[in-house]
C-alpha positions as CSV (number, residue, x, y, z in Angstrom):
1,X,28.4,121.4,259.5
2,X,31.9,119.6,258.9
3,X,32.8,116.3,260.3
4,X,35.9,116.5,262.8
5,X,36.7,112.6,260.8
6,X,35.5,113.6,256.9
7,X,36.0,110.1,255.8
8,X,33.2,109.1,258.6
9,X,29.6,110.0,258.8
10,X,28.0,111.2,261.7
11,X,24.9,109.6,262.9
12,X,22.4,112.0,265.8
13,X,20.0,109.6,267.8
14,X,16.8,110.7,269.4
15,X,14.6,108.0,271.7
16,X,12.0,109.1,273.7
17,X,8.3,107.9,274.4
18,X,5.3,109.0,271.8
19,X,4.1,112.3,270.8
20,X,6.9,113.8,272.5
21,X,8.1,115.8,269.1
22,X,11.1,113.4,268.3
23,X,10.2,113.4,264.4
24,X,9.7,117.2,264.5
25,X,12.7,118.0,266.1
26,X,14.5,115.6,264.2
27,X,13.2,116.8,260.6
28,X,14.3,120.4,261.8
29,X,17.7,119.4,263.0
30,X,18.6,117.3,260.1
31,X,17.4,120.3,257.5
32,X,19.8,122.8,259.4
33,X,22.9,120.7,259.6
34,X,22.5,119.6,255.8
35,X,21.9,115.6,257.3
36,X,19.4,113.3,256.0
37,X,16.3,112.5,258.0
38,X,15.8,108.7,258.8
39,X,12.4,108.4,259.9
40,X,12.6,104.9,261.7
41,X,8.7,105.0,262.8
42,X,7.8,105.4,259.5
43,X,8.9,102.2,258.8
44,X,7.1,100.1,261.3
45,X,3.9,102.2,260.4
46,X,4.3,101.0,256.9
47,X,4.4,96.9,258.2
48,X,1.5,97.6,260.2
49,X,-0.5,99.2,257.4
50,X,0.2,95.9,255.5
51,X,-0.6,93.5,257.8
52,X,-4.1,95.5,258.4
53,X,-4.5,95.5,254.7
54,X,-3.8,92.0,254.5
55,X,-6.1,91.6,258.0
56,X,-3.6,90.1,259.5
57,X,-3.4,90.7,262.9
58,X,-0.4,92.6,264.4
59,X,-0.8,90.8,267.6
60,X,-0.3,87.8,266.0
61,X,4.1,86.8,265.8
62,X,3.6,83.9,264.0
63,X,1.5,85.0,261.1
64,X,3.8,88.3,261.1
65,X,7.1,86.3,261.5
66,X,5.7,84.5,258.1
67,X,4.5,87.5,256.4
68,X,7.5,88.9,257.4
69,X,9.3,87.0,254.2
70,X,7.4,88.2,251.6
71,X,6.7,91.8,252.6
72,X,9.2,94.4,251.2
73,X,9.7,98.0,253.4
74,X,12.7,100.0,252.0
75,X,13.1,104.1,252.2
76,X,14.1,106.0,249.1
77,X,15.1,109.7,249.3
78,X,14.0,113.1,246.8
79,X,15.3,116.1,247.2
80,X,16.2,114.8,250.5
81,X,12.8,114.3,251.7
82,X,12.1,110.1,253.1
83,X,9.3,108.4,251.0
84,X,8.5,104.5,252.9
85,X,7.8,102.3,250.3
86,X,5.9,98.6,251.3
87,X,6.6,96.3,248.1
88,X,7.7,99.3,245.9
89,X,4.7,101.5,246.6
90,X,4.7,105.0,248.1
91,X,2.7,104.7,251.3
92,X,4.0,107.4,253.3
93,X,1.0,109.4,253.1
94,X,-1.5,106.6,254.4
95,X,0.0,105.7,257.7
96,X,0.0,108.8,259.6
97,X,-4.0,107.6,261.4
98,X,-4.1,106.7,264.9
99,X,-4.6,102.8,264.2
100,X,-1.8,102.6,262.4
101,X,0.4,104.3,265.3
102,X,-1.1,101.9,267.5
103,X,-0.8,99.2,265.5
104,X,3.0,99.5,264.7
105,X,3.4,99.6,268.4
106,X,2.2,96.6,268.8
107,X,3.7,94.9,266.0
108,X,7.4,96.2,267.0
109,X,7.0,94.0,270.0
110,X,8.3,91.0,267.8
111,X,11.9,90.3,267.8
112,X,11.4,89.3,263.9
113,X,10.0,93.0,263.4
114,X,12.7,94.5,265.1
115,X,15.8,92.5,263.3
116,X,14.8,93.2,260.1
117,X,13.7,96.7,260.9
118,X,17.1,97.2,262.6
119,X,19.3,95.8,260.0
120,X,18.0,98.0,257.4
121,X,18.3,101.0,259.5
122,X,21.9,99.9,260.2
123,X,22.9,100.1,257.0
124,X,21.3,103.3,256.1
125,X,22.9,104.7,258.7
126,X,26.6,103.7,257.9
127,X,25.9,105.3,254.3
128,X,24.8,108.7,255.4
129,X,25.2,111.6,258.1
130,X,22.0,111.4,259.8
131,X,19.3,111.8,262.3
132,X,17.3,109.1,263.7
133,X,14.9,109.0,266.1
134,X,12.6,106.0,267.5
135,X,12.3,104.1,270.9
136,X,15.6,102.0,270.5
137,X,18.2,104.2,268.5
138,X,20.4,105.0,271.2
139,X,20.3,102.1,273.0
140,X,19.9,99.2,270.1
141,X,20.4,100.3,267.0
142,X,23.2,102.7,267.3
143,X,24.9,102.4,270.2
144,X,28.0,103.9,268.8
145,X,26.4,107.4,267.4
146,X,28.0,110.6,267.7
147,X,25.4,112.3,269.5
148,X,22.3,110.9,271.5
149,X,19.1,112.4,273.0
150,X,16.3,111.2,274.9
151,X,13.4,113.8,274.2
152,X,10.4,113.4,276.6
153,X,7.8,115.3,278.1
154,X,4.5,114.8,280.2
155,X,1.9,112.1,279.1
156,X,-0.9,114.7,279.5
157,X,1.2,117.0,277.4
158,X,1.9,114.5,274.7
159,X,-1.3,113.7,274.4
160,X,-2.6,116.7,274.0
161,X,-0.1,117.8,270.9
162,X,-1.2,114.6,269.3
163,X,-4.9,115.1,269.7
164,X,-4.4,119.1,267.9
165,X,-2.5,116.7,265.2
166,X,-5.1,114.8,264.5
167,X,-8.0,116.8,264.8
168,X,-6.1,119.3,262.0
169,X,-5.9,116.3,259.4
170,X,-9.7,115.4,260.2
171,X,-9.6,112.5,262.3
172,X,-12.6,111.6,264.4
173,X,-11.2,110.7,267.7
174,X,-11.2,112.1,271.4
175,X,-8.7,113.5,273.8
176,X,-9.3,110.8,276.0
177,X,-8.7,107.9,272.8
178,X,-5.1,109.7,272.6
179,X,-4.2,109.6,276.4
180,X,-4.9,105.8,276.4
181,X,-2.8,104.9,273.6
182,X,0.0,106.9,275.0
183,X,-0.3,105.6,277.9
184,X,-0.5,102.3,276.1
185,X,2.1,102.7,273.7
186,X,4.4,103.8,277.0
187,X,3.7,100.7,278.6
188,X,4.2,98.4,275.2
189,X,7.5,100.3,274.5
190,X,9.0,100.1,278.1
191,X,8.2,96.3,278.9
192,X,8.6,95.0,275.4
193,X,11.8,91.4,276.1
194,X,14.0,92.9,273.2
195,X,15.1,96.7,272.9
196,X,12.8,98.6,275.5
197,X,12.3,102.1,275.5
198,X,15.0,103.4,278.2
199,X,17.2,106.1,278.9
200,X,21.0,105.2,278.3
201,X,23.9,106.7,280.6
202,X,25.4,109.0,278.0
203,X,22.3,110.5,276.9
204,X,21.2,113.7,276.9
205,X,17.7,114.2,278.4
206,X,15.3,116.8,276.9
207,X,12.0,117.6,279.2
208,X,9.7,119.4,276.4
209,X,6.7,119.6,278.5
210,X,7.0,123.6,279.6
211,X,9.3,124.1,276.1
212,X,8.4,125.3,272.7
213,X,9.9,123.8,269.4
214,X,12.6,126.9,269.1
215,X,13.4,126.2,272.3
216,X,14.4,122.5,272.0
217,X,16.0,123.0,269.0
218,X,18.1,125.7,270.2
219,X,19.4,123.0,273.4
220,X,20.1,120.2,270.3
221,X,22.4,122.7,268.6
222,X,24.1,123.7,271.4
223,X,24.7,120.3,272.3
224,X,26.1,119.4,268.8
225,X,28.1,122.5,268.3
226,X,30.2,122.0,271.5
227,X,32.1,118.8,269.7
228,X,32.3,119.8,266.4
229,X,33.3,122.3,264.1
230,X,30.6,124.4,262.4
């Protein structure tokens, strides 16, 4: 896919509420337009898995505001595959549990979290033609990007694609567990002061509940490919 502007990069943002297939859709989407993928989650899940190792408690701003200043998160690229790195070490495959979902859903709350978060996303983003997804992309941290999506689907239905995810990677929870957090994390990303998870005006809003992944992916490209050349 060409840029209309070559000198520019172009810069796809997906929000929508959790477990509705954002980072899926996104990973498939930035693989067939030759993009990097920006996994912005990934990067909150790897503060919250540091705080918990360092038992501090995500709930807590003021001890995260502190630990803020000496904890390192930074996102390095192979074969142009993300690795999120907390003080130089590889944790990408240790923060895909439940907890730490919940966790860094709690801890984004902060303003502090946020900023920094945000500011590194920024500037990752103005280096490279990408695809971002999160809670606050379209709204926050890219306000200006090419294309933007809010991807959504039913609670019950979110819930239950996340449950079938964990089960397959052995995790020990129930159905029920995975509603509540949803629900939760719905609640804690839709009230949170700074950033909430909303749907902006010029948008395009993706229902998933009744849709299979070929199926979204297919309305994403169509989208894209009606303003630029490909």
């Amino acid at each position: 896919m060409k840029n209309k502007n070559s000198e520019t990069t172009i810069n796809i943002a997906i929000d929508g509420p959790a477990g509705a297939g954002k980072s899926t859709i996104a990973k498939i989407l930035a693989e067939k337009l030759g993009f990097l993928y920006l996994d912005t989650g990934a990067m909150y899940r790897a503060l919250a898995f540091k705080l918990l190792s360092d038992s501090i408690s995500v709930n807590d701003e003021k001890k995260v505001e502190e630990a803020l200043n000496s904890i390192g998160i930074s996102v390095q690229y192979a074969d142009g595959k993300q690795k999120t790195l907390v003080d130089g070490i590889d944790v990408s495959d240790k923060i895909r549990t439940n907890e730490i979902s919940k966790a860094a859903s709690d801890v984004s709350r902060f303003p502090c979290v946020r900023n920094k978060m945000v500011d590194l996303q920024r500037k990752i983003a103005k280096l490279n033609n990408l695809v971002l997804d999160g809670r606050d992309i379209t709204s926050f941290v890219l306000p200006d990007a090419e294309f933007k999506f809010f991807l959504t689907a039913k609670p019950e239905i979110r819930a239950e694609r996340r449950f079938k995810e964990l089960i397959e990677k052995g995790s020990d929870i129930t159905y029920e567990k995975v509603l509540e957090d949803i629900l939760q994390r719905d609640k804690n990303d839709s009230t949170r002061k700074l950033a909430p998870l909303k749907i902006t005006d010029d948008s395009k809003v993706i229902d998933s509940s009744d849709l299979n992944i070929e199926e979204v992916l297919q309305i994403f490209l169509s989208e894209i490919n009606k303003n630029l050349n490909c």
